[in-house]
Every structure is written in structure tokens, then in C-alpha cells.
N, C-alpha and C positions, 0 to 999 in steps of 0.2 A: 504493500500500500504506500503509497504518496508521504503520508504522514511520517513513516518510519525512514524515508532518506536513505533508503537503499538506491544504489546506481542503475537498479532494474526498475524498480519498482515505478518511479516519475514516468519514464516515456510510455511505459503498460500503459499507465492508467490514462494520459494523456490520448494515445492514440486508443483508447476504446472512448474516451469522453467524443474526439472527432468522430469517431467511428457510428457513437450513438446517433448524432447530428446528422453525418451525413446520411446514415443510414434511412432515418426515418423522415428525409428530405426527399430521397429516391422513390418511398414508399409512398410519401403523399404524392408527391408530381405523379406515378401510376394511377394510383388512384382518384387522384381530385382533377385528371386530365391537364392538368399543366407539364406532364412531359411532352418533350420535344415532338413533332409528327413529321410522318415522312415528308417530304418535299412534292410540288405538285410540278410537271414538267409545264413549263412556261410561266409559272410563277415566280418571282424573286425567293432568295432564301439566302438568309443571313450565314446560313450553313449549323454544324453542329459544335463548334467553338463557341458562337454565340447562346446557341442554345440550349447547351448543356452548360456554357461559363455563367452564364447569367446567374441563376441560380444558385450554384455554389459561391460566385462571387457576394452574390449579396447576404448568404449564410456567414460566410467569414467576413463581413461589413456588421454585418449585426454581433455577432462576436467581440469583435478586436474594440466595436462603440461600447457596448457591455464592461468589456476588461479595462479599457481606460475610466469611464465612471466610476468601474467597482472598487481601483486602484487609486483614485485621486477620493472616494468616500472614506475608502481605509484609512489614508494619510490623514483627511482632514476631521475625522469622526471617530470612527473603531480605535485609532491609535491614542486616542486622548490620553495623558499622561505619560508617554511615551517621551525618549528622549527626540531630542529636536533633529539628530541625525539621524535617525531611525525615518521619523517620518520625511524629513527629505530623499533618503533613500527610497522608497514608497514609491513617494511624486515621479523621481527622477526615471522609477520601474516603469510608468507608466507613454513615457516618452515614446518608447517602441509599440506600444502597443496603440497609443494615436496618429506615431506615424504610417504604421498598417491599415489603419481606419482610414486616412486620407489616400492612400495609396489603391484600398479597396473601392475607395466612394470613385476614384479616379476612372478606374477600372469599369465600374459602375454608369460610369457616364457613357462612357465608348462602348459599352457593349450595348447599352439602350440604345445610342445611335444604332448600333448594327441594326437589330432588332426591329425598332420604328422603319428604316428605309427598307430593308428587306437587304442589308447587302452587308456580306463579310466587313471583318472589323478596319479592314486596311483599307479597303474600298472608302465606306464611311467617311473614315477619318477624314480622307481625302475627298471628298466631296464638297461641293457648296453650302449644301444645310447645315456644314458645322459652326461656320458663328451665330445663324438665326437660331439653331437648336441650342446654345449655348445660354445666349441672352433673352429668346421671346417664351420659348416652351418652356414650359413648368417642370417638366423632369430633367430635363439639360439643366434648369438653375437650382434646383434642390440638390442635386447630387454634387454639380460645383460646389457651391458653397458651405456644404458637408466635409468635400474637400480640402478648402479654406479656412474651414474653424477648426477640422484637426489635425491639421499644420498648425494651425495657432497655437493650439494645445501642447501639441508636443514637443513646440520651441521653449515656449512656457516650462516646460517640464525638463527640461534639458537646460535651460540659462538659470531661472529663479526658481528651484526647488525646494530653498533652505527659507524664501518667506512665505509666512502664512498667510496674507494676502493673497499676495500671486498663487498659491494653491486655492483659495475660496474663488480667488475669478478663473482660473485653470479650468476649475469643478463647473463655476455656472455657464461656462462657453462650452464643455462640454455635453453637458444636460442640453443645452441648446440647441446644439451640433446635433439632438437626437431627432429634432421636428420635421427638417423640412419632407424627409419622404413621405410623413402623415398625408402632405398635401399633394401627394401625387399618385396617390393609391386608389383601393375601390372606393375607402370613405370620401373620396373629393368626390365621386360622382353618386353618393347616393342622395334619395330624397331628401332627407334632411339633413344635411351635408355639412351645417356646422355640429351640429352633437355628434356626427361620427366623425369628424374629424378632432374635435375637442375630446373624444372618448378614447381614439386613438395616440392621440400625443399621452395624457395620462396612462394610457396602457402599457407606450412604449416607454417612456420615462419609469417607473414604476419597476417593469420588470428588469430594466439595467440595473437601476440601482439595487435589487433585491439578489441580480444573480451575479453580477459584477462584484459584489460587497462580498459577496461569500467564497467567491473562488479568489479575492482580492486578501480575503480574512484567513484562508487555506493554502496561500502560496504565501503571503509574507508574516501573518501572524501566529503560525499554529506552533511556535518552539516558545513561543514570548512566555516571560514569566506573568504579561499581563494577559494572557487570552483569557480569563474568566471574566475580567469587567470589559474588553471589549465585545465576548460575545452576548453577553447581555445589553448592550448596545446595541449591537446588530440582529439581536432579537425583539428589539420592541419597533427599530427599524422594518424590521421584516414584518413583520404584522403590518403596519402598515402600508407595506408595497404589495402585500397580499389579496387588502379589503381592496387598496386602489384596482386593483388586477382584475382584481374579480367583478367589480360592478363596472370599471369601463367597459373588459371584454364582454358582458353580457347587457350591456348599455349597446356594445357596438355590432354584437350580432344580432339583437334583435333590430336594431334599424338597417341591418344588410337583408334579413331575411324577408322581416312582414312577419309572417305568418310563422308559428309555432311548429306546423305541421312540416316547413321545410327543413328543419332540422333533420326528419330523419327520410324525407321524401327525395331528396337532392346531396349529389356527394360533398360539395359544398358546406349544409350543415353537416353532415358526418364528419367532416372534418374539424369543426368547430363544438361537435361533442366530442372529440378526442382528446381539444386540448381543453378543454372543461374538465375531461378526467383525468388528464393528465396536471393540470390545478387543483383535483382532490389530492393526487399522491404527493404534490408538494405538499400541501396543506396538513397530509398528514406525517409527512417529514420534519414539518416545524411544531405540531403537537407532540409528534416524539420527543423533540429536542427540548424542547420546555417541560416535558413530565420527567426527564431521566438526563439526560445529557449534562443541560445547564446546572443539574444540582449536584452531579457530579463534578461539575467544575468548579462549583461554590465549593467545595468541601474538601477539593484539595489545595495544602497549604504548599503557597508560592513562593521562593526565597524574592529578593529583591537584587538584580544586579549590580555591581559598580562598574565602574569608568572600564575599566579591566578585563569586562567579563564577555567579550568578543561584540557581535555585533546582535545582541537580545538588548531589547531597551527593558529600560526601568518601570517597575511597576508602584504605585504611588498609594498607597492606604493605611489605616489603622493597624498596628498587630505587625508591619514588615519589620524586618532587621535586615541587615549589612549580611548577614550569613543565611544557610538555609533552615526554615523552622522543620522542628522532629517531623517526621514523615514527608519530608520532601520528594524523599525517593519516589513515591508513589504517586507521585505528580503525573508523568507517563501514563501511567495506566489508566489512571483518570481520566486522560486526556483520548484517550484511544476510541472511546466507544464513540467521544464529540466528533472526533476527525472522521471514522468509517462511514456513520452517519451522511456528513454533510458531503463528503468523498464522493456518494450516491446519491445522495440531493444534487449536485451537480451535474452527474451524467445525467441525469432525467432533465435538469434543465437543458442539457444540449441537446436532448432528442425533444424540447420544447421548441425551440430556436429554431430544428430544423424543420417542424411543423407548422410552424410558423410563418418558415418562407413559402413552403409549397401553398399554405392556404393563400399569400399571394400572387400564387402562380394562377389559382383554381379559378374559373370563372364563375361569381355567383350566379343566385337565379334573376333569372330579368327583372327587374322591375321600373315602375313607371316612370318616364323622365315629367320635369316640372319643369315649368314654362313662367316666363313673367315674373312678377313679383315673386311667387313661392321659390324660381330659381336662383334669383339675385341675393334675396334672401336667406334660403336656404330652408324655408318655412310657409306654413301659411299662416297669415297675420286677421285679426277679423279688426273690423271698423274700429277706429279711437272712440274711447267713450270711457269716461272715469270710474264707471265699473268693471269695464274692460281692463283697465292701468291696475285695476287693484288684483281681477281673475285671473287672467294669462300669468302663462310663467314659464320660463324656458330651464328648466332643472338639468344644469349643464353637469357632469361631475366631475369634472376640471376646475368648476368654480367650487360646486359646495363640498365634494371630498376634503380640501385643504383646509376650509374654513369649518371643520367637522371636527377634524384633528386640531385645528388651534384652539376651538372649543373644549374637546376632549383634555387635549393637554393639558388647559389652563383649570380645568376641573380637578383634574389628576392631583396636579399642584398645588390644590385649595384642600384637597382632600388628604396630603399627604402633610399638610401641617396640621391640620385638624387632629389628624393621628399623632403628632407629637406635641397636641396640647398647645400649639399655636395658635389662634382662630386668625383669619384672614379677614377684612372690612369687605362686609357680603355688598355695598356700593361698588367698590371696586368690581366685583364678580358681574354684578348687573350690567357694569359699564362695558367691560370687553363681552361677555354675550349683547347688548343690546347693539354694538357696534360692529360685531360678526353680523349680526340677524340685518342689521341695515345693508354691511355692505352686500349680504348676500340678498338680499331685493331689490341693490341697485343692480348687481349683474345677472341674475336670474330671477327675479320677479319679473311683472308686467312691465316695471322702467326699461330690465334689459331686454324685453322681448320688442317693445317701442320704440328706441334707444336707436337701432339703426335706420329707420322709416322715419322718425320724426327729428328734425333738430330741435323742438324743444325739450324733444325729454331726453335728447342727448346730453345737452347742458343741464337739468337738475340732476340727469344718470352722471357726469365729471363732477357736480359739487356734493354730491351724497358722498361719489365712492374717494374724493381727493381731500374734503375737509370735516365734512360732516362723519362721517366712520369712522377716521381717526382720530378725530378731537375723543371722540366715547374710546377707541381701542388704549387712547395714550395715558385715558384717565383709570384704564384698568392696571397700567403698572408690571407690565408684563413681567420684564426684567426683574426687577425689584421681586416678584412671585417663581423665578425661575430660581436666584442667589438665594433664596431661602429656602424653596422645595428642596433643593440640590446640597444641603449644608454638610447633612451627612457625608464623609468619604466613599461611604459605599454605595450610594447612589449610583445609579447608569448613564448617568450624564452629569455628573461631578462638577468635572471641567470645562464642561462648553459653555455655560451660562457666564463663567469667571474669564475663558479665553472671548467671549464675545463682550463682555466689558473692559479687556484690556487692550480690544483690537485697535492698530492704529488708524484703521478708516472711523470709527468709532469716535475717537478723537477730534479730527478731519469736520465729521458730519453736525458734529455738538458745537462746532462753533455757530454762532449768531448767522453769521455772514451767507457761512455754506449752509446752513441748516433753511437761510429764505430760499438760498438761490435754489437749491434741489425742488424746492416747492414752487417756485414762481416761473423756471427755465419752461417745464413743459404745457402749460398754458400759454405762456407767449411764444413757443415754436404750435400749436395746435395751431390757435387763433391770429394774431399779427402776422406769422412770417407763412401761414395757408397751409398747415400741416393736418387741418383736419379733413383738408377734402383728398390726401390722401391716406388717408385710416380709417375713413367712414366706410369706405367698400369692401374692405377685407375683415375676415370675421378674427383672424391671425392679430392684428395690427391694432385692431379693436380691446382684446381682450389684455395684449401687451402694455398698451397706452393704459388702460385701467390700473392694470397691476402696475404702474411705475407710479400715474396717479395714488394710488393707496400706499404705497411703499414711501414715498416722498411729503407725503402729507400726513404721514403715520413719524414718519423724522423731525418734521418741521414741529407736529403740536405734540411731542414730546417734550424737545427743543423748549418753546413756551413755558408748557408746563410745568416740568423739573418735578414729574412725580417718579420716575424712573431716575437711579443715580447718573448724573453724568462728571462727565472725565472733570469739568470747571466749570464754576458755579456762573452761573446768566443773573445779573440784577433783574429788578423787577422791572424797574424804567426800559429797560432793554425789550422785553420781551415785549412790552405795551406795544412799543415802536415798530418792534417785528410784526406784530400783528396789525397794526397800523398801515403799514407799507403792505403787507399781504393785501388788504382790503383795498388797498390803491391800485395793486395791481390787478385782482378780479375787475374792479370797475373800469381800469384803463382795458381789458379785454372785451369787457360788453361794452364800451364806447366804441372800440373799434367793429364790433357785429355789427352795432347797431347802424354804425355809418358805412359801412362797409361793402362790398357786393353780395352776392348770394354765393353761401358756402359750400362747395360740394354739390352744384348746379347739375352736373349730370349725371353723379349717382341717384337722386334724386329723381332729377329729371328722366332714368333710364327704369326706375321702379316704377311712374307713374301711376302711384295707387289710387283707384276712382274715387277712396274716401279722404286724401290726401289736404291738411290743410292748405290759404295760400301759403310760399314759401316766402314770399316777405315778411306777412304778419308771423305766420312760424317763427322765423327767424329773430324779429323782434321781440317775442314772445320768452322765446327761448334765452335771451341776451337777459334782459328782465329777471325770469326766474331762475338762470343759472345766479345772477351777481346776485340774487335777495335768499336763496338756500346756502349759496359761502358767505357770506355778511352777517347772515344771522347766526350760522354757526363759529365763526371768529368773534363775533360780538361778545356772544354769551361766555366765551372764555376769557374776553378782556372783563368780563363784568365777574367772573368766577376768579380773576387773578385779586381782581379789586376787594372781591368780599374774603378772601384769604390773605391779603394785608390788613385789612381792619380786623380780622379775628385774629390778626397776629400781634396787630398794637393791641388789642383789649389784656390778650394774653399776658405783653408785656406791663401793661402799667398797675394789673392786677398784681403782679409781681413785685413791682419798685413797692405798689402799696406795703403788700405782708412783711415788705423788707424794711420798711421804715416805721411798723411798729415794734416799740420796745418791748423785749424781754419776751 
């Protein structure tokens, strides 16, 4: 076995993990008709380089994307506590395996050329359609740019290894690096073609992270003396790559299939209950590992390395010494039944991977194209009407999966001092759920199902989900609830609440200065400099620009606030000002709508929905109610700063009082 570091034993299991993979790649392309067919005489044919390479090529694309995520998760998550050349070492692992990912996506691009024209790879190349296939078609620039970002990765990975930074953005260019083929698959053409492709990007993200993290956990961490608190890391991790997995992939085949019945009418679904069952047997690889495994590896004691002790980093807890504690020895053995386990959690996931391609090889069953509005869309939308705004709702699980987990977490954490007789301020609690629940109405309620169709309720869907949500998420104190959940040593995430409060972007972002600009830069590239009429059409671009809104505006009223510790303390004067100049700048945005042209004229103008507002008054409308829902939510916190200095003087003169009576 792998585990034991015999000179046999690696490439065995190696070449049956490939083995699994390709295996049951071959077996689905048989059966789900995505193998190659013979050539018809006087049809073009890319020949059987292409059409055998395709497949394999993009089996080892999906691989190498996997192992570089799983390897840059390791360094920046599983390793916590770890010594700092350990986890550069990690990153720097990871380098080859993005440059294979780019070298695959490469590959990738030129064999789809084959394939689209009908003509061998060399021919292709050499053709005319390579720059327009490059730059206009949708699969030429997803797999490019796939390309380009794990190149970027692996430069990353090979120059700046040794910062934690440059690993955290290494990590999210590659997570990144995982979407664009979402949009060029069967989910781009189905009916409702943003929740299967919203379902897809979560799918695929999800299961990198889940099976990358473990063969990333099982190549560099499995001799550490810390592998007990990183696998319970990457056990609560893994549950939730699981639930994601689960309800995208079946979010995503029932909008392939329609009907229930084609599961098992069509090889299609058959293919799709495979790997359904083939998600039971993980599922029940991680329940094993949780009832036996992980309490075996509680229970054995780990010595603690020094400087000395070759290339095993340091393990960081209660109870360690400089030497090894009595029953060391039996560390190994302990360890044995974790590694055999996940050993074969692995290979099943490679024979996931490879079912995986084949089902995008497979043709599903037909179903109906959408025309008009439902296609641009991606939906059918019914007439505006304010009971309409309040019924509809687009339940994307891209959006509310995350926000389910940040819920879940911050419960976790309330719940986990309650337990040690701490009680948390149940205000607090109310505030990050009532701030979850908003923002998840501004992107999947009726705002985000109208949100793309209408510009007015585009703009109060920017001021819900960019000030309004996180003025509530910053007054729940996340941080501040994460350093105390976490205080324990033995905690599963110890150190990451304490490494994300000592980060130097952290620093960076808590200034006054930076902390407006991150909030104020993407409203005036939206709005002033006409960024919104290219984000309004794409459902991608859309839900980007939200997430950067939320994330930026989740900084800023922090930033204000100062209920969460920060690196240096903000006067109060300061923050008034900050919020001050915010409010200047919403209004200097809806000044410029309101004078402005019409935004996004021929998205619009290309839905032309018969119940459509006009788009002037729209638009005016919109300008209106985006500045008076951020106005009033910046307001209320310059009047929430103010009523928390006056309970601070009361506080103190109450004080000077008791202090200047005598005796």
C-alpha cells in the first residue's frame, strides 16, 4: 500500500487508481454512446487521435484541476499549524501538477478544434477558424483561459510558495480556473440554463476540493505527526463538499432530464444513477471514516517534531513535548486502517472522474429549446406585480448552499460556547441570520428572479446585497464568534480564525482609505464608467459582481463598525466621514443614471418582454430606489454609531460619578 513507502507499493496503486479512471471512462463512452463511430465515406472525420484523445485528454484535465486545488487546500487549510516550510513545500508540489492542467486544457482546445471542423489535429491547427475559434466560440475561450489561469497558478506556485497570501490567491485562481467549461457543456444548452449551469460550477468546485484535498492529505500529509487534527479538518470539509455534490448533481440532472422516468428509460440517466451510486459508496466511505478511522487517530499519541526531525512539520496542541509521549510506537498502526480506507476512497473517486467524462461525452434526451425571453433569460419570468416580487424565486444552490453553511457555521459556533458556558449576544445571532436571509432574497428570491429583466430591481437587488446584508452580517461579528468558538487547541480549525486575523491583506483592507475604496471602486466601474451593460446579460458576470458587491461591502461596514477586532483602531469621527463619502458616492451614481443614457439598451431591448416597464421611467425609478435602500441602510448605522457614543459617555460619567464619591 501507498501508505507504507515501499518502492512497489506507490506506482501499484497509482496505476490501478489510472486504471480505475480510465477504465470506467471506456465503459461509459460504450455504453452512454459517446464512443468514437466509424467514419462515414465522404464525411469529414477528425480521425481516431481526436477521438479517442478527447476524452482521455479531458479525464486527465479534470485530474491534474483536482490535484492542484487538492494541493494548494492542503497547504492553505489541512496543514494549519504546520511548519511554514512544510506548507510551502505543499504549494510549490502543486506547481506541476497546474502546469499539466494548463498543458491538458491546451490540448483540450486543439483537439475540440479537431472535432468541431471534422478535420485531424494538424489540419485544424492550420486552418482559418483558429483565431475566430479562439476568440468568438465559447469552447475555444473557456478552455484558453483555463489555460491561462493554470499557468498562472503554477508560476504562483513555483516563484511565491513560502507567502500565505500568494497561496490564498494561488487557491482562488484556481477554484476559478474550474468554471469556465461549466459554460460550455450540456448545462449551457439546457432549458433552464442558469441553475444548470450554476449547479454545475458548484458540482465541479465541490468535488475538486473534496477529492483533491484527500489525495493532496494522502501524498503529503499521511507520515505528519499532525495528521489527526488535519484530518478532522478535512472531515468537516468533506461533508460539506458532499451535501454540495449531492444536491447540485441532482439539482443538475433533474433539469437535464425533465422527467423522473428518464433516469432509467434513457442511457443517459443510467449513467447518472451510477454516479449517484457511486456518491452513496463515497458517502459511505466518509461515514466509515468518522465512526472508526478519525477516533483512531484521536487516540493515538503524536510526539511533536523539532527543527531536526527531517522534513515532518510540527504538530501544535495541548499535552505535546519535544520527545515522543509512551505509546508512540503505535502511532502507525493507528494510522493504517485511516490511510487503507481513504487509499480506496480515492480509487472510486477516479473511477468517478472517469464517469464523469463519459457522461459528457453521452448525448442526453432531447429536450425542448426556448425561445425569446425564456432563452435570454434562461427562465420563464410571469408579469411584474409586487406579489409577484414577493412569490417567485429562483433557489439557485450556488447561492443558498454557501449561505446555508455560513449559517450553519455560525450556529455551530454559538452553540459551541454555549457548551463551554459562554453565552453569545442572541442580537448578534439574529443579525448574521437576518443578513444571510436578506442576502439570500436579494439573489434568489423574487428581487433575483427580476433583477435581470428589470433595472429597477437590479439596483435595490446591488443595494440589498452590497450594503444592506452586510451592514446586518458585520453586526453579527463573525470573526470575533470564530476566535472564541476556536479557543480551544483542539479545535478543527484552531488556527485559521487567528491566521485570518493576522493576514497581511487583513491589515491592507482595515485601513479607512482601502476599506471605502473596495466599496465605492465597483459601483463606479458598474455605473459611470458602463460596466453594467456588460454584466446585465451574462448570468456568470451577474452573480460575480454580487458576490464582490457582498464581499466589499461586508469589509467596508465592518471597517465602520469595529465590532469585529481589527489590526488599528478607526476613531469614531473617521468612520462618520467614511460613511459620509459612501452616501456621496451612491448619490453621485444615481445622479449619473438618472442623467445618463439608457443602460444596457439592448439587453433589454433584445428580451423585449410584453409586460416590460418604460425603460426611462424604469430606469429613473431604479436610480431612486437603488440610492434611498443604501442611504437608509448607511444612515441607520451613522445613527447606530451615534447612539453607541452617547451610551459610551453615559457609561463614562457614570463612572467619574462612583469615582468621586468618598469612601
Amino acid at each position: 500500500m501507498a501508505s507504507r513507502g515501499t518502492g512497489t507499493a506507490r506506482p501499484a496503486y497509482g496505476g490501478a487508481v489510472a486504471a480505475a479512471g480510465v477504465g470506467v471512462l471506456v465503459l461509459g463512452l460504450w455504453f452512454g454512446g459517446g464512443r468514437p463511430q466509424p467514419s462515414i465515406p465522404g464525411l469529414p472525420s477528425p480521425g481516431p487521435v481526436t477521438l479517442w484523445g478527447l476524452p482521455v485528454v479531458r479525464l486527465a484535465l479534470d485530474v491534474c484541476a483536482a490535484m492542484t486545488v487538492g494541493l494548494l487546500v492542503t497547504a492553505v487549510v489541512l496543514a494549519l499549524g504546520h511548519d511554514e516550510r512544510e506548507r510551502a513545500r505543499i504549494a510549490r508540489g502543486a506547481r506541476w501538477w497546474a502546469a499539466a492542467w494548463a498543458a491538458c486544457a491546451a490540448a483540450t482546445f486543439a483537439l475540440t478544434l479537431s472535432d468541431v471542423l471534422g478535420l485531424p489535429v494538424h489540419e485544424a491547427l492550420a486552418s482559418e477558424i483558429l483565431v475566430a475559434f479562439a476568440l468568438q466560440l465559447p469552447q475555444g475561450r473557456a478552455f484558453l483561459l483555463v489555460a491561462g489561469l493554470a499557468a498562472a497558478v503554477a508560476a504562483a506556485c513555483a516563484v511565491l510558495p513560502r507567502s500565505g497570501t500568494a497561496r490564498v490567491a494561488a487557491l482562488g485562481v484556481a477554484v476559478a480556473a474550474l468554471l469556465p467549461p461549466a459554460y460550455v457543456g450540456h448545462s449551457a444548452t439546457a432549458a433552464d440554463h442558469n441553475l444548470a449551469v450554476s449547479s454545475l460550477m458548484l458540482h465541479v468546485v465541490a468535488v475538486a476540493v473534496w477529492a483533491g484535498g484527500l489525495a493532496g492529505l494522502l501524498l503529503c500529509l499521511r507520515g505528519s505527526p499532525g495528521l489527526a487534527g488535519a484530518v478532522r479538518r478535512f472531515s468537516a470539509l468533506a461533508l460539506g463538499c458532499f451535501v454540495a455534490a449531492a444536491v447540485s448533481g441532482l439539482c443538475n440532472a433533474w433539469i437535464r432530464l425533465g422527467a423522473p422516468s428518464l433516469l432509467w428509460e434513457s442511457r443517459y440517466g443510467l449513467l447518472v444513477l451510477a454516479k449517484l451510486a457511486a456518491l452513496a459508496v463515497l458517502g459511505w466511505f466518509g461515514a466509515r471514516h468518522r465512526r472508526r478511522t478519525i477516533a483512531l487517530l484521536a487516540a493515538a499519541p503524536e510526539p511533536v517534531t523539532g527543527p531536526g526531525a527531517g522534513r515532518a512539520p510540527a504538530a501544535a496542541g495541548p499535552g505535546t513535548a519535544a520527545r515522543a509521549a509512551p505509546g508512540a510506537d503505535a502511532a502507525p498502526a493507528r494510522r493504517r486502517p485511516f490511510l487503507r480506507l481513504a487509499a480506496g476512497e480515492v480509487a472510486v473517486m477516479a473511477a468517478v472522474f472517469g464517469l464523469a467524462v463519459a457522461l459528457s461525452r453521452t448525448p442526453p434526451p432531447p429536450a425542448e429549446q426556448a425561445y425569446g425571453e425564456e432563452g435570454l433569460l434562461g427562465y420563464a419570468l410571469r408579469p411584474f406585480t409586487p406579489g409577484n416580487l414577493l412569490a417567485e424565486a429562483r433557489p439557485d444552490p450556488l447561492v443558498l448552499l454557501p449561505l446555508a453553511a455560513a449559517a450553519a457555521g455560525y450556529l455551530a459556533g454559538v452553540r459551541r460556547l454555549a457548551r463551554a458556558g459562554r453565552p453569545w449576544p442572541a442580537g448578534r445571532t439574529a443579525a448574521w441570520l437576518a443578513g444571510l436571509a436578506l442576502l439570500g432574497y436579494a439573489l434568489a428570491g423574487g428581487v433575483g428572479a427580476y433583477a435581470p429583466a428589470m433595472f429597477s430591481v437590479a439596483a435595490v437587488q446591488y443595494a440589498l446585497a452590497g450594503v444592506a446584508a452586510p451592514a446586518l452580517l458585520a453586526f453579527g461579528a463573525p470573526l470575533t464568534l470564530a476566535l472564541a468558538a476556536t479557543a480551544a487547541p483542539d479545535a478543527p480549525f484552531h488556527r485559521l480564525p487567528r491566521a485570518v486575523e493576522a493576514a497581511p491583506a487583513l491589515r491592507v483592507l482595515a485601513h479607512p482609505a482601502a476599506a471605502l475604496a473596495v466599496h465605492a471602486v465597483p459601483y463606479l466601474v458598474l455605473f459611470p464608467l458602463g460596466g453594467f451593460g456588460a454584466v446585465q446579460p451574462d448570468h456568470a458576470r451577474r452573480l460575480l459582481t454580487l458576490a464582490v458587491l457582498a464581499v466589499t461591502g461586508t469589509v467596508f461596514c465592518a471597517v465602520v463598525t469595529g465590532v469585529d477586532p481589527l489590526p488599528r483602531p478607526v476613531p469614531l469621527h473617521t468612520r462618520l466621514r467614511l460613511l459620509g463619502v459612501a452616501i456621496a458616492v451612491h448619490a453621485g451614481c444615481a445622479l449619473q443614471v438618472l442623467a445618463g443614457p439608457v443602460v444596457a439598451a439592448s439587453w433589454y431591448g433584445n428580451l423585449a418582454l410584453p409586460w416590460a416597464p418604460d425603460r426611462d421611467l424604469d430606469q429613473r425609478l431604479g436610480a431612486l430606489l437603488g440610492l434611498g435602500v443604501a442611504t437608509a441602510a448607511l444612515a441607520a448605522l451613522v445613527v447606530t454609531l451615534l447612539l453607541w457614543r452617547r451610551a459610551a459617555q453615559r457609561r463614562l460619567r457614570r463612572g467619574r460619578a462612583r469615582a468621586a464619591v468618598p469612601g
